[in-house]
ROKOLMAR-100230 format. One record per residue (C-alpha): x, y, z. Coordinates in steps of 0.1 Angstrom, whole numbers, plus 5000, padded with zeros to 4 digits. Layout:
// residues N
{pt {X, Y, Z}}
...
END
This chain:
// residues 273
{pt {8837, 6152, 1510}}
{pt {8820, 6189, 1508}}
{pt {8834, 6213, 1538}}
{pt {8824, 6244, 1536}}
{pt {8830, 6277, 1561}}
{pt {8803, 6307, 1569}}
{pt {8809, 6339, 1587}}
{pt {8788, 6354, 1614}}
{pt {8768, 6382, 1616}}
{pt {8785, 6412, 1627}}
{pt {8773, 6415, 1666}}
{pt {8785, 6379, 1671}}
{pt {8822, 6381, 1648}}
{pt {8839, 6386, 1679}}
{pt {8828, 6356, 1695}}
{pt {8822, 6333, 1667}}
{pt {8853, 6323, 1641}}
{pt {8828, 6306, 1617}}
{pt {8800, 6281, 1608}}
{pt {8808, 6252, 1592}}
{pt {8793, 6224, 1572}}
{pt {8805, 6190, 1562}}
{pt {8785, 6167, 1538}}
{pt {8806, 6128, 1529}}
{pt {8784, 6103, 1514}}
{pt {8777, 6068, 1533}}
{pt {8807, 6048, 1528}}
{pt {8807, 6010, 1544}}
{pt {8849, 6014, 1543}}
{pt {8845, 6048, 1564}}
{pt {8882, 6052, 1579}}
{pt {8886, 6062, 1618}}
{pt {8894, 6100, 1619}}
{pt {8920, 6114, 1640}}
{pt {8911, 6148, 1655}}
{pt {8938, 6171, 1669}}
{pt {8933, 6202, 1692}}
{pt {8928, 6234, 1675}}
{pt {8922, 6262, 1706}}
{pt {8881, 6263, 1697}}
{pt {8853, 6247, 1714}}
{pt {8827, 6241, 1688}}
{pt {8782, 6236, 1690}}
{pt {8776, 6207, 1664}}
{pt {8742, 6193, 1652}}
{pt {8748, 6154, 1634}}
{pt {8716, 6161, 1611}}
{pt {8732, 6126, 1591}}
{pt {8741, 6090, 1606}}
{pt {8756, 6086, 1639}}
{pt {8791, 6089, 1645}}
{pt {8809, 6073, 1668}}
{pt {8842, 6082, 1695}}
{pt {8865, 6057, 1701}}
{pt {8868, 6061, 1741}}
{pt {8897, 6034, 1739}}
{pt {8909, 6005, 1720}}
{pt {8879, 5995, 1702}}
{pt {8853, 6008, 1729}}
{pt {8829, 6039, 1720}}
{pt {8803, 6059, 1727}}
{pt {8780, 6076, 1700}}
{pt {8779, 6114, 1697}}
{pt {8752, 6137, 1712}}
{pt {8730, 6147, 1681}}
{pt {8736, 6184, 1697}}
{pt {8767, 6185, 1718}}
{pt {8791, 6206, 1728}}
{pt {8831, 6197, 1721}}
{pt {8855, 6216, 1745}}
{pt {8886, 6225, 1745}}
{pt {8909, 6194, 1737}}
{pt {8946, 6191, 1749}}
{pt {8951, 6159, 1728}}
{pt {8939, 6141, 1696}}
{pt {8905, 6117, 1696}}
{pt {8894, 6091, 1669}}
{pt {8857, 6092, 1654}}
{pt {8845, 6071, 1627}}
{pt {8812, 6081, 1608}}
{pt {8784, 6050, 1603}}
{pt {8770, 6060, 1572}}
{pt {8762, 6088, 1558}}
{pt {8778, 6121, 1574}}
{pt {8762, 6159, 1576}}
{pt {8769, 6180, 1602}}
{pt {8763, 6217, 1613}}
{pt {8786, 6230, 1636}}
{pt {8795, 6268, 1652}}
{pt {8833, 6272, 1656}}
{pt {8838, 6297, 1690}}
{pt {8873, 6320, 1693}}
{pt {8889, 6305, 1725}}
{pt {8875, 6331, 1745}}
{pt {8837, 6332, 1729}}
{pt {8819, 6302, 1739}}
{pt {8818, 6315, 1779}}
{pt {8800, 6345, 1767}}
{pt {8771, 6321, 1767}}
{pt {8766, 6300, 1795}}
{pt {8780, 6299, 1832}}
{pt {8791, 6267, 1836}}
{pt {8829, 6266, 1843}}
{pt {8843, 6252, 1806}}
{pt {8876, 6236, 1822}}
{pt {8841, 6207, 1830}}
{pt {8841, 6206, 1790}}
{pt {8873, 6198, 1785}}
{pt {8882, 6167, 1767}}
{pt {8850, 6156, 1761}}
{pt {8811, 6160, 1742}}
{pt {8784, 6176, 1766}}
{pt {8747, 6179, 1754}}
{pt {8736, 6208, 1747}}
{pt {8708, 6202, 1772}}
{pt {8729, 6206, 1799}}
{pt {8741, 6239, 1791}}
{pt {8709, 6252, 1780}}
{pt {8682, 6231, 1796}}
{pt {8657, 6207, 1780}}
{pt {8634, 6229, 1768}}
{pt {8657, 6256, 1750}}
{pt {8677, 6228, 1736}}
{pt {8647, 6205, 1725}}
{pt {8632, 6237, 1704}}
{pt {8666, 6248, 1686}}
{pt {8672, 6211, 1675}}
{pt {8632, 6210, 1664}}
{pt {8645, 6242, 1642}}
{pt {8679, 6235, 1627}}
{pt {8670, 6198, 1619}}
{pt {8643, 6204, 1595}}
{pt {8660, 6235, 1578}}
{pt {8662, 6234, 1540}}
{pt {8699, 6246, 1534}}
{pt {8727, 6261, 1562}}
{pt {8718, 6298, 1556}}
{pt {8684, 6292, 1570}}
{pt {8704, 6271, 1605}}
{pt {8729, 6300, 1607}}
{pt {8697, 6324, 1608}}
{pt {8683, 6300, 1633}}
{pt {8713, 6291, 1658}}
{pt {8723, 6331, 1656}}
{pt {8684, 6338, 1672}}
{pt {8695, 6317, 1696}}
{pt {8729, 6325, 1705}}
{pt {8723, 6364, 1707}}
{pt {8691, 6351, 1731}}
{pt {8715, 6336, 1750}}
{pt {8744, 6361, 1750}}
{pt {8752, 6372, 1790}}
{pt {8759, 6411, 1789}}
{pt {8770, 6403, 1824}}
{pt {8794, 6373, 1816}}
{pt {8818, 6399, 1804}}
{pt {8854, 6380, 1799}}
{pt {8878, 6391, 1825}}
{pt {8904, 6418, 1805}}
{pt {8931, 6398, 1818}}
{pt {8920, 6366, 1796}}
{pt {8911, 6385, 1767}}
{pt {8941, 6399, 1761}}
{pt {8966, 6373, 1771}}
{pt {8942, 6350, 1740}}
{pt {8946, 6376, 1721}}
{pt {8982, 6379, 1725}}
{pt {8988, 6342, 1718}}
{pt {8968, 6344, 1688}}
{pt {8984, 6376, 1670}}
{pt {9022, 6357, 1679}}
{pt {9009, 6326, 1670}}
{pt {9012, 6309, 1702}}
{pt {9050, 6320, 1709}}
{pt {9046, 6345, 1738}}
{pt {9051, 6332, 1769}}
{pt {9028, 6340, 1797}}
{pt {9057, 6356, 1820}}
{pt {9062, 6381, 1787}}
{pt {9023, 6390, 1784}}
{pt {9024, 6395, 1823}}
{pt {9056, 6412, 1819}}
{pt {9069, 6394, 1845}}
{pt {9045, 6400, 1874}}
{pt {9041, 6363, 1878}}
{pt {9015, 6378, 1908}}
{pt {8990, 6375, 1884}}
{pt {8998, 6342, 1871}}
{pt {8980, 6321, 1898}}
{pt {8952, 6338, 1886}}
{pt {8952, 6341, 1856}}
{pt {8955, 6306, 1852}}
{pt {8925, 6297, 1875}}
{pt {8903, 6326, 1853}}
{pt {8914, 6305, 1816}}
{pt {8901, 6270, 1833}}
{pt {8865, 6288, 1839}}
{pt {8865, 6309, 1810}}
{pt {8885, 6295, 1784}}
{pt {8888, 6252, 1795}}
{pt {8924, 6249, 1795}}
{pt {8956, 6266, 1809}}
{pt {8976, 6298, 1793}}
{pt {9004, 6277, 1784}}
{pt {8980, 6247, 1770}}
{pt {8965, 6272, 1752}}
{pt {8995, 6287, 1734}}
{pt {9015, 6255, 1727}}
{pt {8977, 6243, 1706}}
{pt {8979, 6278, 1688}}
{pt {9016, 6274, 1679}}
{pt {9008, 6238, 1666}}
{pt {8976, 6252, 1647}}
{pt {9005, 6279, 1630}}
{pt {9028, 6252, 1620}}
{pt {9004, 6227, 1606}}
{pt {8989, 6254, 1582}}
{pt {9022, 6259, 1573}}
{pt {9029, 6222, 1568}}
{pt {9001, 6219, 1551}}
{pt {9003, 6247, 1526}}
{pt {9035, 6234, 1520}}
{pt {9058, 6268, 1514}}
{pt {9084, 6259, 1538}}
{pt {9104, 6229, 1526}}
{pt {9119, 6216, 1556}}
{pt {9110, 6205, 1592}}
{pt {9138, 6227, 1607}}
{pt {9125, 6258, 1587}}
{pt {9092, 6254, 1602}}
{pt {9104, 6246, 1637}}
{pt {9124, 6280, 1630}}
{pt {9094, 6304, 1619}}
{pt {9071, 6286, 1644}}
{pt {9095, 6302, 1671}}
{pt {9099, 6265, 1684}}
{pt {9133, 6261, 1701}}
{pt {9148, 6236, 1680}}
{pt {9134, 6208, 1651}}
{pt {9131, 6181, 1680}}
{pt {9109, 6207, 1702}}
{pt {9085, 6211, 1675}}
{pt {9084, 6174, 1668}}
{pt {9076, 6167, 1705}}
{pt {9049, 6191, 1704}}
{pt {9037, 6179, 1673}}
{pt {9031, 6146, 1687}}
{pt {9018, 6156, 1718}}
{pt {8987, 6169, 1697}}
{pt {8983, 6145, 1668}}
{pt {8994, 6118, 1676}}
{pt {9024, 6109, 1646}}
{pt {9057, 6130, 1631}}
{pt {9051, 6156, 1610}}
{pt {9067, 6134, 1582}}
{pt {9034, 6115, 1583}}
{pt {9012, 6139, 1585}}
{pt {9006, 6146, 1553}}
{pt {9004, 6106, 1543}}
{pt {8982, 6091, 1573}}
{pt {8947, 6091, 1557}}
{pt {8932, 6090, 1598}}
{pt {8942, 6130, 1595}}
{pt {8923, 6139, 1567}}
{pt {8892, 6155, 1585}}
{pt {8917, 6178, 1609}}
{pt {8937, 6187, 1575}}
{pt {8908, 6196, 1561}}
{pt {8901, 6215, 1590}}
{pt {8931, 6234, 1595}}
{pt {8934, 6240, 1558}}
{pt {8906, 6258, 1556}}
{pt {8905, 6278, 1593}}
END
């Protein structure tokens, strides 16, 4: 499994956390993959075999080639069919509706194709470029064109948003909204109707999946030894809050986590950033 992380050029680092790549070799034992919300809504390109979403059960649908994945408030299963290589752009919460008008609370929770955010055209010619490119440097040059092409000066995020994702994300997810609005729950109604178009999900949604993000790299990495100190630093109210949480998002105990091979990919992930 080769994941690897690019950054963006400077006039898009505000918007864009990173590019990533991820190469595994076809493999006829490929294990489902569970996927838990990390606060970004990412472009990906499946340049290898298709990969499949498990809607339910055992029922799926296939991947768009070139989707878009929203915002997600709970964890999805995918399983790869062979061999796996994807391109993908990693947006900040607030980046992605820089870029197109539609509402994203209407990508939430699911894959849209990129031709319905950008048209057929627009989105037939980038594919017709990234595909084909030799190495990721040359589809980083490519999908930047495009995305700076596509940038709406006039989209500008509402201040409001902005700072409240901002605030979440330098506290880790432990403000709460009444302390960012500094109690003039006036605004709440509307900020909360301003993150559904502009960022897919609610303030609080939003700040419980940062939080999480916090404590799994912390889980992960390991330098915290117990559940309770992490529950503790997290700014969780107790060790059973942050266990509900934690379940809420991927789907097991933290316990588990680090055992169930079905969480590798997000591990991976969140390892990384």
């Amino acid at each position: 499994m080769n994941y690897q992380t690019f950054q963006p050029c400077p006039d898009l680092k505000s918007l864009v956390k990173c590019y990533w790549t991820l190469e595994v070799s076809a493999d006829s034992d490929a294990e489902k993959q569970r996927i838990v919300p990390d606060g970004c809504i990412e472009m990906a390109f499946i340049l290898g075999d298709d990969i499949k979403r498990f809607t339910s059960g055992d029922n799926f649908i296939l991947q768009p080639r070139a989707m878009v994945l929203g915002q997600t408030t709970e964890p999805f299963y995918i399983q790869p069919t062979g061999y796996v290589n994807t391109f993908a752009v990693r947006f900040y919460p607030y980046g992605f509706a820089n870029f197109v008008s539609t509402p994203l609370k209407n990508l939430a929770n699911k894959e849209t194709p990129i031709e319905d955010l950008f048209g057929e055209a627009h989105s037939k010619e980038l594919a017709q470029k990234i595909i084909p490119a030799r190495h990721a440097q040359q589809r980083i040059e490519i999908i930047e064109e495009f995305l700076l092409s596509k940038l709406n000066e006039k989209a500008t995020l509402d201040n409001i948003v902005k700072t409240t994702v901002e605030t979440l994300l330098s506290t880790n997810g432990s403000s709460s909204i009444s302390a960012i609005l500094k109690e003039d729950l006036s605004k709440r109604r509307q900020l909360e109707r301003k993150f559904l178009k502009q960022i897919g999900i609610s303030p609080k949604q939003l700040g419980k999946v940062i939080r999480l993000q916090a404590a799994l790299k912390m889980l992960l990495s390991q330098q915290t030894e117990t559940l309770t100190s992490i529950a503790y630093e997290s700014e969780y109210y107790d060790q059973a809050h942050f266990i509900k949480d934690f379940k809420e998002f991927t789907g097991t105990n933290p316990r588990d986590f680090l055992e169930d091979r079905q969480l590798l990919l997000s591990a991976l992930f969140y390892s990384e950033g």
